[in-house]
N, C-alpha and C positions, 0 to 999 in steps of 0.2 A: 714512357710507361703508358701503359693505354688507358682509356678513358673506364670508369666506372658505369655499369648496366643502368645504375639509380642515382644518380645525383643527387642531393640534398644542395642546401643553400644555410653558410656554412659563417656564422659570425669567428672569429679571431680577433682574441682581446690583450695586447699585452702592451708594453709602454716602450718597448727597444723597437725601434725603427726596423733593423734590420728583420728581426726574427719576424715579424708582421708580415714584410712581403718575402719572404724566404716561405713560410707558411703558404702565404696566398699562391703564389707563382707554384708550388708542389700542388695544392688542391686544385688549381685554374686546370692542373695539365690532367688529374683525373676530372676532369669534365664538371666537377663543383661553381658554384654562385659563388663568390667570398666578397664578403665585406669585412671591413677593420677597426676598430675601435684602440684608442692608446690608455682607455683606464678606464676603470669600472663604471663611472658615473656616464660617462660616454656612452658605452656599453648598453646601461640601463635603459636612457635614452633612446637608443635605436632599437631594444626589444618592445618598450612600451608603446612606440611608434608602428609600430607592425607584428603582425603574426605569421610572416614568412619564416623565418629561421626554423631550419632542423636541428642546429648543433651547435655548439659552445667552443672554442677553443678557447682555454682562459687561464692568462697566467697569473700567480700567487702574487708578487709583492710589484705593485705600481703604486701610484701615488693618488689623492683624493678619496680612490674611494680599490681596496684590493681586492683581489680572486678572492676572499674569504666572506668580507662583506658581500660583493656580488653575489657570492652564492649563496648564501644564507638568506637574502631578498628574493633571491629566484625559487627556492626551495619552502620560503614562507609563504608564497604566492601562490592561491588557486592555478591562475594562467599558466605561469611559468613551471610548476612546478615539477611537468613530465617532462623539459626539455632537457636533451642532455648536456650534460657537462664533462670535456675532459679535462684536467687540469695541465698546464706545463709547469714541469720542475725539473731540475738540475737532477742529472742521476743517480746522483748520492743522497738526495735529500726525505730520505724515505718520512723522515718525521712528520714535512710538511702534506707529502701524501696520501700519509695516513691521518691526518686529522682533513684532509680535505673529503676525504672520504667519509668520515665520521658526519660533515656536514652535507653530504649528499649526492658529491659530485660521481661520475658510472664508470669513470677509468682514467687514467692519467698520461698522461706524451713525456718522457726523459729529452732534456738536452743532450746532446746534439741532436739533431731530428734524423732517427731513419725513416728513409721513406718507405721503407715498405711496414715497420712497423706503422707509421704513420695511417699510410692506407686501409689495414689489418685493423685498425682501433677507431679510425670514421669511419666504414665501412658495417663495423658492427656494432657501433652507438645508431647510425641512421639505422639499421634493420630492424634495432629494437624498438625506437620511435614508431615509426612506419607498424611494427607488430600495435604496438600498444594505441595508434591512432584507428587502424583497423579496429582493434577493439572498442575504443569510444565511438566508434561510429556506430558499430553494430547495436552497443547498448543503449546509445542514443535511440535507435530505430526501435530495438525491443519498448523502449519506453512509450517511443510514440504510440507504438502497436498497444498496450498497456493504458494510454490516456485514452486513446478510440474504445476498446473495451469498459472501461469504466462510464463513460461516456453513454454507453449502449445498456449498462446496466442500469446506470443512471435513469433511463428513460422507462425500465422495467418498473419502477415505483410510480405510485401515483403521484401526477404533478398537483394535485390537491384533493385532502381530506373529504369524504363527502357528510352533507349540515342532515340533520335532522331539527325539528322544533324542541329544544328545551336540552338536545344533547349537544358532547363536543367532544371531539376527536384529535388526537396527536400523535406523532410517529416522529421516531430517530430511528438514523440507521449511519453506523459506524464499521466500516470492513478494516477490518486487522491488518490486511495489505492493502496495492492498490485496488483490489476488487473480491469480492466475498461469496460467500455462499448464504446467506441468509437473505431473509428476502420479507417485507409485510403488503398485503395488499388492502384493500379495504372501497367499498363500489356498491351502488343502491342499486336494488333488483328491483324491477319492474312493478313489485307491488308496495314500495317504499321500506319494503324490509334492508338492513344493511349486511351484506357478508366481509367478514372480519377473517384473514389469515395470517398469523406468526409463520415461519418458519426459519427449520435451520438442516440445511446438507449439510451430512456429513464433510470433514476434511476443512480446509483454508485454500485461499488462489483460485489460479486459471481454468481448476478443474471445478472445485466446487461451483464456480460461477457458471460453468457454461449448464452445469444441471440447474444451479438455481432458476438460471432462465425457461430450460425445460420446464421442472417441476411449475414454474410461476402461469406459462404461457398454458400447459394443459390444465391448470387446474382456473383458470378464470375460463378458459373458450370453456368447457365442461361445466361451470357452473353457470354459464347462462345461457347455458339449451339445457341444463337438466331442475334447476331451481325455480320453481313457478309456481308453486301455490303452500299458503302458511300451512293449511291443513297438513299435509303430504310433506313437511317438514324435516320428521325424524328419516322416514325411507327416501326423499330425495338426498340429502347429507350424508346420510350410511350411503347411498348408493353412488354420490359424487370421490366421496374417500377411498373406495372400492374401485372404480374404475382408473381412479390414480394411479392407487395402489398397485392394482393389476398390470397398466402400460409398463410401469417402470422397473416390477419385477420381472417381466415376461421378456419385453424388447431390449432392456438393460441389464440383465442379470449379470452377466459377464462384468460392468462394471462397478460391481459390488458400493452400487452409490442409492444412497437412502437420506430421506430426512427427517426429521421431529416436527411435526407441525401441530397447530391451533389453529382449526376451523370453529366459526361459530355463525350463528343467525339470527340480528336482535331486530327486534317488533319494537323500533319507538313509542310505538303507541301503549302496548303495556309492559316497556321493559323485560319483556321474557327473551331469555338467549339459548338457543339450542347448539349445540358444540359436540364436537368430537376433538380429543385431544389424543394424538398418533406418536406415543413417547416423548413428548414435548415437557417441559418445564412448565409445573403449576402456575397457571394464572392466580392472581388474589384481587379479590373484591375485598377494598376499602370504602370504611364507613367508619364514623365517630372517630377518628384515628387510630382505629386500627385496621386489622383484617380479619374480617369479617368470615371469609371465605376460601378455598383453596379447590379447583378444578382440574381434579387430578386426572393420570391418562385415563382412556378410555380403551387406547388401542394401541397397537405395536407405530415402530416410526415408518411410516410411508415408505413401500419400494422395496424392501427386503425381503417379501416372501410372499409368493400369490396366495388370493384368497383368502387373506386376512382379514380376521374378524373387526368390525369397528363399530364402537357402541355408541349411541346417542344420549347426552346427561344434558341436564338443563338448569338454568340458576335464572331468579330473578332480580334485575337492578332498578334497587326502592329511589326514590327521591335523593339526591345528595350521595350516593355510592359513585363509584368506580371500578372498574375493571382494567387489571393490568396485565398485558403478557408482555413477557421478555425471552430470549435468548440466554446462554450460558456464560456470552460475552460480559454478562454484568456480573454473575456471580463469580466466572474466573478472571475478573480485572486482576490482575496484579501490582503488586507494589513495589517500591525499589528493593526492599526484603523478599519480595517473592510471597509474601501473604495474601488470599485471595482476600475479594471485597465480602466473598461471604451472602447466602440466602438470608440469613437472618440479618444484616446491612441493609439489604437492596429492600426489603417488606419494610422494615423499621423507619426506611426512608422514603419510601414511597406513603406510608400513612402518617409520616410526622407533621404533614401543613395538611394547607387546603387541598380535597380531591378533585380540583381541577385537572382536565389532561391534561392541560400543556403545564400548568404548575408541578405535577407529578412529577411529567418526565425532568422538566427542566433543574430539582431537586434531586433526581438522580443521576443524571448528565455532571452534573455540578462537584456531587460526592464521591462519583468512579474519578471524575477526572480529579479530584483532589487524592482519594488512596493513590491512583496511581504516579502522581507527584512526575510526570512526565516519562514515565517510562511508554516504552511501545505497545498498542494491544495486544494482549494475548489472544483473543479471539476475535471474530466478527460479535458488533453488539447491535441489536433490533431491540427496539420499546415500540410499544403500543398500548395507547390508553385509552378509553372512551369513559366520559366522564353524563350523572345526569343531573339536571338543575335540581335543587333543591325545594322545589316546590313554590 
């Protein structure tokens, strides 16, 4: 019989002398690796010792440790558990190959061994292997591909908050998969003013992300060639929103990808913030525990339609307030019921302690991840808080 195109490397486990190398000497001559084992505990031994083996030859009833045992370890097993298993059994004994089946094993060999079934049934256990490790591999690689990505996103946020005298700053950022579409920035202009951005791209994933980084990338190089003087305030912000706006409807259009964003521009010095909010999700200004305030849109969501009107609103943060913008990821947390966490949650919690930013978020970081009691994100989740001393 001629040799097989792929070889495998071929464990054979049974406790009769005979059938062992009756086995082996038929696989040797299709061109197979064989090793031997006389019982399961054997068996184990030489799998847990190496990661060579493609395939199982494994009979039902030896002693110490049987095909049943065996396989119920190999099939409880991270490692082992895509290896194949055929089992050997007597050709009448359908019972035992149907419960071995039941326990995991891919096909089973009848006594007396034909050899050509024999070959027909390692031939198409290896192929399936071989199929399914090609697949680990590839997804491995997708992963990896996946960790460098997030990796890259990762570096899109600022590696720290920027200080002003008497204020404080905080930001979470939680992507629903390995990598998101939402995105906060937050960076002192030139004349110590600070620009503050939420956002959120439409959609979840590889897609969302790679506009996040668009959207993030134009919209800081843009505002620091066009943001220069407090005066000129309201028409540089309308006019940095507008210019956004316009690249990503004009050059993007075809990709029907748009975001909700929250620009703003706060004056340490006296607490006034100038904002444009582009469909995005009401900010709240917290004070005395509650809220104080809510800064609604101003303007449609970024990227959807050139020439888009965008209005400038403004609020002032007194001594001891807060400002918080979030994403949708907080209000659609979900719970193991499928209940969201709720707007009226996320304000109730963000103003129930101290208005500190990082105490803020960190009370609400605390109560999404309790609603959701372990379940997975439903969306991508961004916090940002700027918090001012109390006088």
């Amino acid at each position: 019989m001629s040799a097989v195109a792929d070889p495998g490397h071929i464990l054979v486990v049974d406790d009769t002398e005979m059938n062992r190398d009756m086995l082996s000497r038929r696989l040797q001559r299709q061109g197979h690796t064989v090793e031997m084992a006389e019982n399961g505990r054997v068996a184990l031994g030489m799998l847990e010792a190496s990661d060579a083996y493609d395939l199982v030859l494994l009979d039902i009833m030896m002693p110490e440790m049987d095909g049943y045992q065996l396989l119920g370890h190999l099939r409880g097993s991270e490692r082992f558990r895509h290896l194949p298993v055929i089992l050997i059994s007597a050709l009448d004994d359908n019972d035992s190959v149907v419960k071995g089946i039941e326990l995991g094993a891919d096909d089973h060999l009848p006594k007396p061994f034909n050899p050509h079934i024999l070959r027909a049934r390692v031939e198409a256990s290896l192929a399936r292997k071989r199929l399914r490790d090609r697949e680990r591999l590839h997804a491995r690689a997708l992963e990896r591909e996946i960790d460098i990505a997030r990796d890259i996103q990762a570096g899109f946020l600022p590696a720290a908050m920027p200080g002003a005298d008497g204020w404080a700053l905080a930001a979470r950022f939680q992507p629903a998969r390995q990598v998101g579409g939402d995105f906060y920035d937050a960076f002192a202009l030139p004349d110590g003013r600070l620009l503050l951005v939420v956002a959120d791209v439409c959609d979840k994933g590889v897609g969302a992300a790679l506009f996040m980084a668009l959207f993030r990338s134009l919209l800081r190089a843009l505002a620091e060639r066009m943001l220069h003087a407090a005066e000129d305030v309201d028409a540089e912000l309308a006019a940095l929103l507008s210019a956004t706006n316009d690249y990503i409807a004009r050059t993007h259009d075809s990709a029907n990808m748009f975001a909700t964003m929250f620009v703003g521009v706060l004056d340490p010095a006296t607490g006034t913030l100038a904002y444009v909010n582009g469909g995005h999700e009401s900010p709240a200004v917290l004070a005395g525990g509650s809220v104080r305030a809510r800064l609604s849109p101003t303007g449609p969501a970024v990227g959807m339609l050139p020439d888009a009107p965008f209005r400038v609103a403004h609020e002032a943060l007194g001594p001891g307030e807060a400002l918080l913008v979030f994403t949708d990821g907080a209000t659609d947390a979900r719970g193991p019921d499928g209940t969201m966490f709720g707007e009226a949650r996320v304000l109730a919690t963000a103003a129930s302690g101290t208005p500190l930013a990082d105490d803020v978020l960190a009370r609400l970081c605390d109560a999404i991840a309790g609603h959701a009691a372990g379940e997975p994100p439903f969306d991508d989740l961004t916090l940002l808080a700027v918090s001012r001393a109390a006088g």
